[in-house]
C-alpha positions in Angstrom: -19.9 16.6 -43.0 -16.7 15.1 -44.6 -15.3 12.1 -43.6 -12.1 13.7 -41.7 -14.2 15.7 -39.2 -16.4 12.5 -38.1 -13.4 10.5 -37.9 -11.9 12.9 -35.5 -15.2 13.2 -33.9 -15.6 9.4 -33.4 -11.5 9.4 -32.3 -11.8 12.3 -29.9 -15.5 10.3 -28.4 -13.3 7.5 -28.0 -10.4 8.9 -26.0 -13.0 10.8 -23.9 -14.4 7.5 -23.1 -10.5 5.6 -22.2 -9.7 8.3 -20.0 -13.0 8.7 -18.1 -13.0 4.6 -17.4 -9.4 4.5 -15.9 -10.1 7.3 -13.2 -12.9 4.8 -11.3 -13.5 7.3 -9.0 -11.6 5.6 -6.3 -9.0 7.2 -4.6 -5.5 5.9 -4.3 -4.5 4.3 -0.9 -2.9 6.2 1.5 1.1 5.3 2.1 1.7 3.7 5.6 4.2 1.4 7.0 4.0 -1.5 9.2 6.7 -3.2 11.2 7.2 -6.9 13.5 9.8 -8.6 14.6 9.9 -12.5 14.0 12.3 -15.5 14.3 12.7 -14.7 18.4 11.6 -15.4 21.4 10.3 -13.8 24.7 12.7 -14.5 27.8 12.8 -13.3 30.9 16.4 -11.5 32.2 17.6 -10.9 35.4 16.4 -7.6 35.6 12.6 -7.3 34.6 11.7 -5.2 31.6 8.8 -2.5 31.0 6.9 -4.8 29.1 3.5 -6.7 29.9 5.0 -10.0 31.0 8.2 -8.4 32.3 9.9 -10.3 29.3 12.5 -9.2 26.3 12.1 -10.4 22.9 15.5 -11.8 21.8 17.4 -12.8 18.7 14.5 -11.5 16.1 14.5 -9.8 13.2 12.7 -6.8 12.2 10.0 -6.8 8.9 9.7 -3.1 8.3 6.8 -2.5 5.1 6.5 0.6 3.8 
């Protein structure tokens, strides 16, 4: 065989090799989101809410992750 083929065997053995060791076989993870509020506090009003504790969370800020 002549050098050129088993060079481009070699090369082409190679690359077969790169891409079969990046795929892992683990998937990718799913998308999702999460969200919380923070920085407030529970407080009860006049009027009780629909919440366990009858209490409203007040003067938070919402951390939305997607």
């Amino acid at each position: 065989m002549s050098s050129k083929v088993m060079a481009g065997i070699v090369a082409l053995l190679a690359t077969g090799a790169v891409v079969m060791s990046q795929g892992g076989g683990k998937p990718m993870s799913p998308e999702g989101s999460t969200a919380a509020q923070v920085l407030g506090k529970w407080t009860k009003g006049e009027r009780p809410a629909f919440t366990l504790g009858r209490e409203t969370y007040q003067n938070g800020r919402w951390i939305e992750i997607t």
